[in-house]
C-alpha positions as a Markdown table, in Angstrom:
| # | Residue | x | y | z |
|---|---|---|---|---|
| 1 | Unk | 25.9 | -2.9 | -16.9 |
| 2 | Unk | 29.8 | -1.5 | -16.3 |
| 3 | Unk | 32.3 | -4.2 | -17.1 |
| 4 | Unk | 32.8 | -6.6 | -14.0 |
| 5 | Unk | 36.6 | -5.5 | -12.9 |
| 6 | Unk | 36.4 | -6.4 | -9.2 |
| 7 | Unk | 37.6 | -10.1 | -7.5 |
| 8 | Unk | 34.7 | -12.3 | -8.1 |
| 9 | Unk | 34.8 | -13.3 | -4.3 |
| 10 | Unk | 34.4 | -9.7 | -3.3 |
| 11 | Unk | 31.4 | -9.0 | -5.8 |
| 12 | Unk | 29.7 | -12.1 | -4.1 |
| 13 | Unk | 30.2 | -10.5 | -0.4 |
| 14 | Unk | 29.0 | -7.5 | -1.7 |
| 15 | Unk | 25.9 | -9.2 | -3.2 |
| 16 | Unk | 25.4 | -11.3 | 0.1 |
| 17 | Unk | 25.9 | -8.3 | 2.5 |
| 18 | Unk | 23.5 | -6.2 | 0.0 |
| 19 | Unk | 20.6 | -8.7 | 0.3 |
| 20 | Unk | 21.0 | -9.0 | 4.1 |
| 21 | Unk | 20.3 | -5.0 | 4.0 |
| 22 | Unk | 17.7 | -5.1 | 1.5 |
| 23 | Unk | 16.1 | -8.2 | 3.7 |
| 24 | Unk | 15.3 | -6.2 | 6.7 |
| 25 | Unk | 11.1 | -6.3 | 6.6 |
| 26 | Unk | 11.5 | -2.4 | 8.0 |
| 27 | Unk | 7.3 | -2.2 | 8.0 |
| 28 | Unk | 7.1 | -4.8 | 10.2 |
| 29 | Unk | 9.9 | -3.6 | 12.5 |
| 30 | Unk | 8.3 | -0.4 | 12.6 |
| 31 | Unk | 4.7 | -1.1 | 13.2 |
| 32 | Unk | 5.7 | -3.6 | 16.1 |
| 33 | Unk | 7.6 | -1.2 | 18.3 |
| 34 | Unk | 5.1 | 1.3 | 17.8 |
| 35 | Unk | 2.1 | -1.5 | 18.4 |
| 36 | Unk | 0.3 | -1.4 | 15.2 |
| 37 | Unk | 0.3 | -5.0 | 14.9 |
| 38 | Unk | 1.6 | -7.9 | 13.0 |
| 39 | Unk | 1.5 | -6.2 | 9.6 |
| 40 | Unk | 1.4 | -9.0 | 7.9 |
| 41 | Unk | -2.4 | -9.5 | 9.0 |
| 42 | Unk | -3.0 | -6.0 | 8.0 |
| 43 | Unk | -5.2 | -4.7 | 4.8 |
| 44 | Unk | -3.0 | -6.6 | 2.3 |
| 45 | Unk | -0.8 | -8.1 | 4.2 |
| 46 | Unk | 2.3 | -6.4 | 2.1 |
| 47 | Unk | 5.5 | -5.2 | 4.1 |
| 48 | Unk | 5.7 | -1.9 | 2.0 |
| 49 | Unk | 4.6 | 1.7 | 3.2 |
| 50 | Unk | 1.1 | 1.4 | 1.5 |
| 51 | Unk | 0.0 | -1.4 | 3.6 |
| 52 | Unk | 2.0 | 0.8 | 6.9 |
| 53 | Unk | -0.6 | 3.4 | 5.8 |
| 54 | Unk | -3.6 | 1.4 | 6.6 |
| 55 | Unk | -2.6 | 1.3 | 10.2 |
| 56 | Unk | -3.8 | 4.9 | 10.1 |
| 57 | Unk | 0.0 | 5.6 | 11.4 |
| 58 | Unk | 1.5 | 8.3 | 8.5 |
| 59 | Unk | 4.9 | 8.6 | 10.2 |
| 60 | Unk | 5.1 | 5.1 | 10.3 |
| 61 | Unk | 4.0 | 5.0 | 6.8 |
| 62 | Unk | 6.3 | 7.6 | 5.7 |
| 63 | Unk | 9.3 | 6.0 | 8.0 |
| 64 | Unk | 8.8 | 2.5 | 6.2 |
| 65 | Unk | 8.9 | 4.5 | 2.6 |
| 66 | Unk | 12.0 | 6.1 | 3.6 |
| 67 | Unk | 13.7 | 3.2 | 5.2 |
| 68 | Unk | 12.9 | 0.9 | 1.8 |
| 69 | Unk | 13.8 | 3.0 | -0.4 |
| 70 | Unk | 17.4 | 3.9 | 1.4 |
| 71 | Unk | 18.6 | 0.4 | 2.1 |
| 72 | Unk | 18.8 | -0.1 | -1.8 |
| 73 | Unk | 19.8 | 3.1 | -2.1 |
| 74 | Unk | 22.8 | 2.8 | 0.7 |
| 75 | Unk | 23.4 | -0.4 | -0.6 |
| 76 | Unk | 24.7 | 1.2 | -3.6 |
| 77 | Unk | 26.3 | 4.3 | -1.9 |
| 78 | Unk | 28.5 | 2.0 | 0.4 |
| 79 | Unk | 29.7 | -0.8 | -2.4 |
| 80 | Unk | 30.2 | 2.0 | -5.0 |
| 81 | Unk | 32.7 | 4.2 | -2.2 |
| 82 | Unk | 34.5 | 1.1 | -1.4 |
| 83 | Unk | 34.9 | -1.3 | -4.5 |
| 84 | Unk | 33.4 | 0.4 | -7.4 |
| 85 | Unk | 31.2 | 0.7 | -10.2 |
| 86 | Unk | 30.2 | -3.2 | -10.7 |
| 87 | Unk | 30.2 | -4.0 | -7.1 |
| 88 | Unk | 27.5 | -0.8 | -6.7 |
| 89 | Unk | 25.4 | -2.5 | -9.5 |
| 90 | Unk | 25.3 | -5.5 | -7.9 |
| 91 | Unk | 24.7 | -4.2 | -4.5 |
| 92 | Unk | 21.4 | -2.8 | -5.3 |
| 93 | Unk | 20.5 | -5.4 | -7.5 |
| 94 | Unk | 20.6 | -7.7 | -4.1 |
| 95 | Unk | 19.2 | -5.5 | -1.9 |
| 96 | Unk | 16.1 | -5.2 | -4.2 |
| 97 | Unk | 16.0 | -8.8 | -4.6 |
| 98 | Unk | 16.3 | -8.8 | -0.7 |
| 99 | Unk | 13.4 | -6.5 | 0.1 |
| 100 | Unk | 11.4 | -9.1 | -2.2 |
| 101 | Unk | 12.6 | -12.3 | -0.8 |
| 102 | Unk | 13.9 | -12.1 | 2.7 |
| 103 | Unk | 15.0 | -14.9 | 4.4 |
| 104 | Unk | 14.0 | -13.9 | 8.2 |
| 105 | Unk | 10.0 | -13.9 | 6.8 |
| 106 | Unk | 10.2 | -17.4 | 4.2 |
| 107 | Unk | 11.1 | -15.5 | 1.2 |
| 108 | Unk | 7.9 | -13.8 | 1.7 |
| 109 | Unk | 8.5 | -10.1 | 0.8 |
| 110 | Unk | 7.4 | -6.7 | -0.3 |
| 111 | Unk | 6.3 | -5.7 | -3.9 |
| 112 | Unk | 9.6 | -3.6 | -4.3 |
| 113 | Unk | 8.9 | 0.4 | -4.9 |
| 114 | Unk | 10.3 | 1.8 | -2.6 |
| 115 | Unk | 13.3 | -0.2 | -2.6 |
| 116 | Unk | 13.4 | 0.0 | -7.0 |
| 117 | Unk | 13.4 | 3.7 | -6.6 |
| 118 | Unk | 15.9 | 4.5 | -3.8 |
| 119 | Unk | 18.3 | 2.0 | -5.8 |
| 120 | Unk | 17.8 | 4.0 | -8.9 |
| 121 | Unk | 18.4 | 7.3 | -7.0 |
| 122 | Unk | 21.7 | 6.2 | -5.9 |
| 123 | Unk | 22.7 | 4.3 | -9.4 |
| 124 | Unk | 21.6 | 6.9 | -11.8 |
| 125 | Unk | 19.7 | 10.3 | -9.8 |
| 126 | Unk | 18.8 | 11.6 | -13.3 |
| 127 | Unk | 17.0 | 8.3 | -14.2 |
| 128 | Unk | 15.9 | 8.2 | -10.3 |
| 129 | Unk | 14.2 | 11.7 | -10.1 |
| 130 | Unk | 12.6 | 10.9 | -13.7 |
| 131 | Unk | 11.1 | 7.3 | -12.2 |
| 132 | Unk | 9.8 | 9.3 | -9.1 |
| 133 | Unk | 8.1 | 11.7 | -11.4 |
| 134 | Unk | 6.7 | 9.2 | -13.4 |
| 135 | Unk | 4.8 | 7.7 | -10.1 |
| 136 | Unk | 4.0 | 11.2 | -9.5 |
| 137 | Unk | 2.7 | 12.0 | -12.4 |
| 138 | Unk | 0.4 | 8.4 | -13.0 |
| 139 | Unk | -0.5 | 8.9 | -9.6 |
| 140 | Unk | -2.0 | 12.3 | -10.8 |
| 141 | Unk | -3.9 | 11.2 | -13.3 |
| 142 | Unk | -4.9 | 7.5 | -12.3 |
| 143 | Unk | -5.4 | 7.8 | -8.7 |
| 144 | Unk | -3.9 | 4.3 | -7.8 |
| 145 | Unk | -0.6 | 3.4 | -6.5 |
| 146 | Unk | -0.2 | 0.0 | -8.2 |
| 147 | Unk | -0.6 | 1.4 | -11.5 |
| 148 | Unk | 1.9 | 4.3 | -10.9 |
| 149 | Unk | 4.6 | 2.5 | -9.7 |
| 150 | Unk | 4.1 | -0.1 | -12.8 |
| 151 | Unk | 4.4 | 2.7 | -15.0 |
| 152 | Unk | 7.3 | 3.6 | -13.6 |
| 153 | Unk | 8.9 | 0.5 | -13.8 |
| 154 | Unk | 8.1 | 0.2 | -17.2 |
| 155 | Unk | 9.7 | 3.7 | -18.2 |
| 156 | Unk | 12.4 | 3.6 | -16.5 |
| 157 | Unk | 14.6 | 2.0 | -18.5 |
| 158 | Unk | 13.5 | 4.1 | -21.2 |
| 159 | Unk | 14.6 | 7.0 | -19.0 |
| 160 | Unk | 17.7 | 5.5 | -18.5 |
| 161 | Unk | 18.7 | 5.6 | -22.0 |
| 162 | Unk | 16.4 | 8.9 | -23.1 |
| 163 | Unk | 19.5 | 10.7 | -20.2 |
| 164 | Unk | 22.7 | 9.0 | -20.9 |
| 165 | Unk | 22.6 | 6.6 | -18.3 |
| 166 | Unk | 23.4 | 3.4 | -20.2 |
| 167 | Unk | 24.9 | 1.2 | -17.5 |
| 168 | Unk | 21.9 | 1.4 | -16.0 |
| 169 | Unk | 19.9 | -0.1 | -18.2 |
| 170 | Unk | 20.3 | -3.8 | -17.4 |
| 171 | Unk | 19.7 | -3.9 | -13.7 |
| 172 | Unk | 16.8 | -1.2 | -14.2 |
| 173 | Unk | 15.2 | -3.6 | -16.9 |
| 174 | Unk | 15.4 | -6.8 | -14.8 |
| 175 | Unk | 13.8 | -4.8 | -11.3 |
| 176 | Unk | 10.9 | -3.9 | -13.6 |
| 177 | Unk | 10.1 | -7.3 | -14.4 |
| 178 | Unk | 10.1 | -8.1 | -10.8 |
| 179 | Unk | 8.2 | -5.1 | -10.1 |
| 180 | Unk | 5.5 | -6.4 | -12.5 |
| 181 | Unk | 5.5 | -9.9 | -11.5 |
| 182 | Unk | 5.3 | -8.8 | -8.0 |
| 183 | Unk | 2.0 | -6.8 | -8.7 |
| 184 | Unk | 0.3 | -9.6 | -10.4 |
| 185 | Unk | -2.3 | -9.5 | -8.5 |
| 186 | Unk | -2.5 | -5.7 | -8.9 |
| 187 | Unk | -2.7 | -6.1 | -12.7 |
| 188 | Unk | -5.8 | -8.4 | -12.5 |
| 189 | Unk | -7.5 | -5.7 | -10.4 |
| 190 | Unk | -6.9 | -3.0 | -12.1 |
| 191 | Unk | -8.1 | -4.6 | -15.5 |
| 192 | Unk | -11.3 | -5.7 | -13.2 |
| 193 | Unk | -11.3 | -2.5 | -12.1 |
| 194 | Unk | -11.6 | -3.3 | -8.6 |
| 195 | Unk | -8.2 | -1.9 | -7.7 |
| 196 | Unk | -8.4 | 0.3 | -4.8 |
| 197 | Unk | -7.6 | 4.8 | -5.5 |
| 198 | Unk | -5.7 | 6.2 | -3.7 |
| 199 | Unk | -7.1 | 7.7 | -0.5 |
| 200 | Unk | -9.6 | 5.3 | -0.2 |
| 201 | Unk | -9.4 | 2.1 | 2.1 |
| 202 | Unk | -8.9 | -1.9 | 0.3 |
């Protein structure tokens, strides 16, 4: 975590304007203007691209991943370009927690993947690009999404510090263990082995 130099009244606007952005349920914005449904009654009822992808809709799908992933990763962009190094931390930090807990659905949010990684890109690329690998590379050999992105979360801040990216370390640590808590449910699957592979419906 870089050293907090900026007014502390500015790094809380930064942190409330980078959980409004990280709070817009973009999976449910999408699949309503393009009639798929309330998504929230949908397969798992998640907000998150995998759950878009049970519409049947790919662009949607694909639309939702890129939207997630680049509000946390904008949120970073914006507050690092006009404040600075602190205020970018905390930006993504609160867009992540945003995605998670957004106010316009009761705190009722997505599981965070998208959102983890695109924040990462934007913080740290080198430690980004080696989390997106990681998924790639679980998702390779596990076939199931849920698994990947925990092992990514889990290595990441590994990464982080295996590339020079100390600063990073902190806020990459603390999303993980949202990431996992978020896929609780997930977890107990997977050790049932009842988790559904990839490709194949819930």
């Amino acid at each position: 975590m870089p050293d907090l130099t900026s007014a502390p009244l500015l790094l809380g606007l930064v942190a409330v304007l980078g959980y409004l952005l990280g709070s817009i349920p973009f999976g449910i914005v999408i699949t309503r203007m393009l009639g798929l449904g309330d998504l929230r009654q949908i397969g798992s009822g998640n907000i998150g691209a995998t759950n878009v992808l049970r519409t049947g809709n790919k662009g949607a799908a694909l639309a939702t991943l890129l939207l997630d992933a680049g509000k946390g990763g904008i949120a970073v962009l914006l507050a690092r370009a006009l404040v600075g190094e602190d205020a970018a931390q905390i930006a993504g930090g609160a867009a992540f927690i945003g995605h998670l807990f957004p106010v316009w659905l009761g705190f009722r949010g997505g599981k965070g993947v998208a959102t983890f990684l695109g924040t990462l890109l934007a913080l740290a690329w080198p430690v980004g690009l080696a989390a997106c690998a990681t998924w790639v590379v679980a998702a390779g050999l596990f076939r199931i999404s849920s698994l990947s992105a925990l092992v990514a979360a889990v290595l990441a801040p590994a990464w982080a510090a295996l590339l020079g990216e100390s600063h990073a370390i902190a806020l990459t640590m603390l999303m993980g263990v949202f990431v996992l808590v978020r896929h609780a449910s997930n977890i107990r699957r997977i050790l049932d082995g009842t988790e559904p592979r990839i490709g194949k419906s819930k």
